[in-house]
N, C-alpha and C positions, 0 to 999 in steps of 0.2 A: 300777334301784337307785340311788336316791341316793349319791354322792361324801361323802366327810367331806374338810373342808376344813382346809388345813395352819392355817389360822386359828383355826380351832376348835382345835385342838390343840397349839398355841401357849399358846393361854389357860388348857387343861386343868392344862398343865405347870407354868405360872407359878403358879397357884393352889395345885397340887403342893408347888412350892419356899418359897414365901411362907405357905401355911397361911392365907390371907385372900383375899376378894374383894378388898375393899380396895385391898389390898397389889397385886394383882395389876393391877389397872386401872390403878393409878399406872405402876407398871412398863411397860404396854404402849401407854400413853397413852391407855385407854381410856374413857370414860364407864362407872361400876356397871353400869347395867341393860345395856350392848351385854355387858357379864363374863356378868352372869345368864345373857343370851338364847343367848350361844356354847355354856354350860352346858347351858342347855335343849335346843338344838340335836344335842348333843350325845348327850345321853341317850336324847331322842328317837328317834336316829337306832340306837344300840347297842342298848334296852329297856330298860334297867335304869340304876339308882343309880349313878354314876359317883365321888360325894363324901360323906362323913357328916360333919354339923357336933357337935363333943363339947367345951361348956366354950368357948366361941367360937371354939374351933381347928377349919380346916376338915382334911380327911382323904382321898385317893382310898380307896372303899371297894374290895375284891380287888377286884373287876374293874377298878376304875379304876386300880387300880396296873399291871396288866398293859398297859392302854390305854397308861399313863404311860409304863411304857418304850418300848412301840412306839413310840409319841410322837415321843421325844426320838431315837430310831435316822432317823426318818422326816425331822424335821426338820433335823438334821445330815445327812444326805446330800442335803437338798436345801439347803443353807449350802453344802457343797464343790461340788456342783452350778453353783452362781450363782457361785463363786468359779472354780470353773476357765473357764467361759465369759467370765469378767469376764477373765481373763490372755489368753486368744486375742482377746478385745475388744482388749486395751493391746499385742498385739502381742509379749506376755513369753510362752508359749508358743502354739501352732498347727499346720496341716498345709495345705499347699499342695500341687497335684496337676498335673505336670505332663506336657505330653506332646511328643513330639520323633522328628526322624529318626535313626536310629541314628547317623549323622556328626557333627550334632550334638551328640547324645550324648558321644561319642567324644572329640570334640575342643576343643567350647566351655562346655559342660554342668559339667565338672568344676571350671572357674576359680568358677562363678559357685554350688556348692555350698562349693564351700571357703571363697570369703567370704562365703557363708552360716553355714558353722559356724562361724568364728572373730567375727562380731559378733552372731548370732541363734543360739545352741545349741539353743535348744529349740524351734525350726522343724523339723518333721518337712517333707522333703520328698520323693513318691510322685513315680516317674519311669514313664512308660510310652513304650514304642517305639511309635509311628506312623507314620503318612502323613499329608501334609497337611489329606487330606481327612479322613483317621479325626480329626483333632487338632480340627479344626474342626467336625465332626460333635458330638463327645465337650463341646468347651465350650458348644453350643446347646441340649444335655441337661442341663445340668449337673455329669456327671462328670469335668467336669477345669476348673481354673482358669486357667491358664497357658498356652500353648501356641507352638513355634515351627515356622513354616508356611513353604515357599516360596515366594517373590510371583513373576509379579503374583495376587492373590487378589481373584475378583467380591465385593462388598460380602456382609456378611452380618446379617441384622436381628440387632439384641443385639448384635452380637461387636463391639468394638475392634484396628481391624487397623492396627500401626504398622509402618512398614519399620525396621527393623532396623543389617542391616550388608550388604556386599556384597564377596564374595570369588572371585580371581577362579579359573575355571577352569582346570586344566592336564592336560595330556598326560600322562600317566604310562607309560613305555615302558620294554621289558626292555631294558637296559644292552647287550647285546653288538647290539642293531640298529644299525645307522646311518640318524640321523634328522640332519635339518636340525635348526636353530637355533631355528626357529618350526614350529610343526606345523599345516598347512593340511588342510584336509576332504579333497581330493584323493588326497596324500600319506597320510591315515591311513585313508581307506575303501579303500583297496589291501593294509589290514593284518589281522591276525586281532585281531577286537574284541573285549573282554569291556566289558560296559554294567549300568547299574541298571536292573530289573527297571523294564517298561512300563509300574507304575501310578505310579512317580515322577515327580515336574515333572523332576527333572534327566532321567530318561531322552528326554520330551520334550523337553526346553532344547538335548539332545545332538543329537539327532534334527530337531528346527529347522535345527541348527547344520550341519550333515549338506548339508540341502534346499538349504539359499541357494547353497552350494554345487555343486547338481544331482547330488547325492550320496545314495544310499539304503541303506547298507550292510548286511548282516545278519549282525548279533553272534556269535558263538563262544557265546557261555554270557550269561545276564542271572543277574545275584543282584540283592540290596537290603542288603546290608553292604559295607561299602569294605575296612575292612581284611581281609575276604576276599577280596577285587578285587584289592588290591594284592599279597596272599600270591601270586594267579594269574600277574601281572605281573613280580613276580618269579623267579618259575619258567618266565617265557620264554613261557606261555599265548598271552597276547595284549597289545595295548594298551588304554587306558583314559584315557575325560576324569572326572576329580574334582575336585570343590572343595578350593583348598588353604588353610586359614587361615593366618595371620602364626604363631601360636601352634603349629602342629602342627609335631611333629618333622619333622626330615627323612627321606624316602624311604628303605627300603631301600636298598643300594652296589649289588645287582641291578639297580636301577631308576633310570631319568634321568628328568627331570620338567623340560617345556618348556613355555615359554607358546604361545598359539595364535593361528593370523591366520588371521580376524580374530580377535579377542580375544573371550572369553565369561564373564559372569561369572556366580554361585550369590547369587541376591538373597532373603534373609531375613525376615521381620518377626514381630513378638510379638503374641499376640492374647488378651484376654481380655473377660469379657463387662463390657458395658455398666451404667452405673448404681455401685451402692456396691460398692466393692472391699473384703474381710476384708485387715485388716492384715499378716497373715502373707502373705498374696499380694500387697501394698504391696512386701514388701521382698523377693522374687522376684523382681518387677519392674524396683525402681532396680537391684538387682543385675544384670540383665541388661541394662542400658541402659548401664552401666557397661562392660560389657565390648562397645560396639559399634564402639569406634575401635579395638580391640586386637588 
């Protein structure tokens, strides 16, 4: 089955409005016979009379009136159509889709929606909890544009992998232990552990950290949220390595938080795919790049 074309229906309408071919080709800038042919086209395509000429005035006859309004319903939604696509073109509104580890989430994600809504309101932004790996899976499909990942990260075709910011790691210990000044692998695999779940980099980063020092501890309990980790820790559970950023509150008064020797730190970066960036993911972007020294 033949398509009718919003062109064809364009010209129906004008002819409509105007009551002349004429009249109508001016209007549309068309050449008469291209008016005719859209006409003929047109009828052809429905069976029947679409126009009656009466007295040189032209006319939709019923049926062409009824076409008429369809018409102009069909073409008006395809005007706000082109128009709302043309505002997510200009970056006036959009949806950017991002995806993160709940930490980040948590504790960096928030700065950089907030100066999202106070210069871009009408950026919808879709948040999803991930793994690095799910993050990076998810922008190679396409459902997601955004994404922050923990490095180091093997290259990925398409993707865009920038390093970010780097924070460092600490001890997070219940307040009535007595801990040294620095917390050594030694000193904390003689402790009850609680850790992020095996499929995280940091669980591995921790567990590195562990090794060099001939250390292989086995955890208390693994989750993948911190601020469950730290409820644990506070409660005297166990201890725990977490990234701490400059921005995140302080510690529970339950809980002491020391750095580590050696030192360890939670290395970040932003990833999104290769080639033309949509606008509204533009300004996703400076906004998170913004918040990399803070």
């Amino acid at each position: 089955m033949r398509e009718i074309s919003l062109d064809r229906l364009r010209t129906l309408v004008a002819i409509a409005d105007r009551g002349s071919f004429a009249e109508a080709a001016r209007a549309l800038h068309l050449a008469p016979p291209t008016v005719s042919l859209h006409i003929a086209e047109l009828e052809d395509r429905i069976g029947a009379p679409l126009l009656s000429r009466k007295r040189g005035h032209v006319r939709p006859s019923a049926i062409g009136e009824l076409l008429v309004e369809r018409a102009r319903r069909l073409l008006a939604d395809a005007e706000q159509a082109l128009e709302d696509i043309q505002r997510q073109v200009q970056g006036l509104e959009g949806r950017a889709r991002l995806g993160a580890s709940t930490g980040a989430i948590a504790h960096l994600l928030p700065q950089a929606l907030e100066a999202l809504r106070q210069h871009h309101p009408a950026i919808d932004i879709q948040v999803a909890v991930l793994t690095s790996h799910e993050t990076l899976s998810r922008l190679s499909d396409g459902t997601l544009d955004v994404g922050l990942v923990a490095l180091p990260q093997p290259p990925v075709a398409g993707l865009v992998i920038t390093p970010w910011r780097r924070d460092p790691v600490m001890a997070f210990v219940p307040a009535h232990w007595r801990c040294p000044a620095r917390i050594t692998p030694e000193w904390l695999a003689a402790r009850p552990l609680i850790v992020n779940d095996a499929t995280t980099r940091l669980s591995r980063l921790t567990a590195e950290w562990f090794a060099a020092g001939g250390h292989h501890p086995a955890p208390r309990i693994q989750l993948n949220y911190n601020d469950a980790i730290k409820s644990l820790v506070a409660a005297g559970y166990g201890a725990a390595l977490l990234p701490h950023e400059a921005t995140a509150p302080l510690p529970d008064k339950r809980i002491v938080m020391r750095p580590l020797r050696p030192a360890l730190w939670r290395r970040l970066g932003i990833v999104h795919r290769a080639g033309y960036v949509e606008r509204s993911t533009q300004y996703v972007l400076e906004v998170l790049r913004d918040l990399r020294l803070k």
